[in-house]
C-alpha positions as CSV (number, residue, x, y, z in Angstrom):
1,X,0.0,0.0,0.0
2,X,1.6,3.2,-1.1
3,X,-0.4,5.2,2.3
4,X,0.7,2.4,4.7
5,X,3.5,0.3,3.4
6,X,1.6,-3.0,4.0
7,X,1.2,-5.9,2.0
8,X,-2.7,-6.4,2.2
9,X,-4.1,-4.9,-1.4
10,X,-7.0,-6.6,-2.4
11,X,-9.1,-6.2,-5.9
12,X,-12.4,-5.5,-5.2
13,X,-15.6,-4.5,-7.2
14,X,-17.5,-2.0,-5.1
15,X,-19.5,1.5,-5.0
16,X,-17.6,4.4,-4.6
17,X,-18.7,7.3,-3.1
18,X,-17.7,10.7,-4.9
19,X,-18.0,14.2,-2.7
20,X,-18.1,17.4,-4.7
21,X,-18.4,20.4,-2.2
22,X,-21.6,19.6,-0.1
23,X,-23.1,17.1,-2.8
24,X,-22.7,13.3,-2.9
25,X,-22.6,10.8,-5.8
26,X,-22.6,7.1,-5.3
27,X,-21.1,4.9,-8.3
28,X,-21.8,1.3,-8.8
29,X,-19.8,-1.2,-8.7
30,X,-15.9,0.3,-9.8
31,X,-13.1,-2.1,-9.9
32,X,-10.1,-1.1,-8.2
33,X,-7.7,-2.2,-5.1
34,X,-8.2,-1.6,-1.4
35,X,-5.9,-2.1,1.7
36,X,-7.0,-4.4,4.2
37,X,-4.7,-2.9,6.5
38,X,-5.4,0.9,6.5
39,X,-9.0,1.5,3.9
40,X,-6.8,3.2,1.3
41,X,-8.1,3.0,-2.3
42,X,-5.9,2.6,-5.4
43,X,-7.6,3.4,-9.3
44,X,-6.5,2.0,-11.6
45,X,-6.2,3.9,-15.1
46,X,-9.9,2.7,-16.2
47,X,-11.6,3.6,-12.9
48,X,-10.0,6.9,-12.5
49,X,-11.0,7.9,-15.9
50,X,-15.2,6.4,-15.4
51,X,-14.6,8.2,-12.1
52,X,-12.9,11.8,-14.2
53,X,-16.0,11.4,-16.4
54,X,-19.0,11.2,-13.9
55,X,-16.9,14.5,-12.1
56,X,-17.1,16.3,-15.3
57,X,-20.3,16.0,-15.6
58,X,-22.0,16.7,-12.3
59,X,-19.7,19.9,-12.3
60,X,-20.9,21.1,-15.8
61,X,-17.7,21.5,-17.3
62,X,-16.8,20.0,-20.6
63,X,-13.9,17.9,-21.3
64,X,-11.5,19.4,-24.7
């Protein structure tokens, strides 16, 4: 884990929960790893970019 230095990453499939200012988006089911050890959250290059797009467009800005 890069956060904690321990050696209990796991893949898992679950919701994430995004925060923008006061407002709260829940997304289903995203792929990514999680430390068993310390909660931490790693995204991989497919999930950060689902994750980049939903952003984008609850904040009304437009990608170039």
């Amino acid at each position: 884990c890069p956060t904690c230095g321990r050696r209990r990453v796991v893949s898992v499939d679950e919701n994430v929960v995004l925060r923008v200012g006061r407002t709260r988006r829940s997304v289903g089911r995203v792929q990514h790893e999680r430390c068993l050890a310390c909660g931490e959250r790693i995204f991989g290059y497919d999930a950060s970019r689902r994750l980049d797009e939903i952003l984008l467009r609850h904040s009304g800005h437009r990608a170039a």
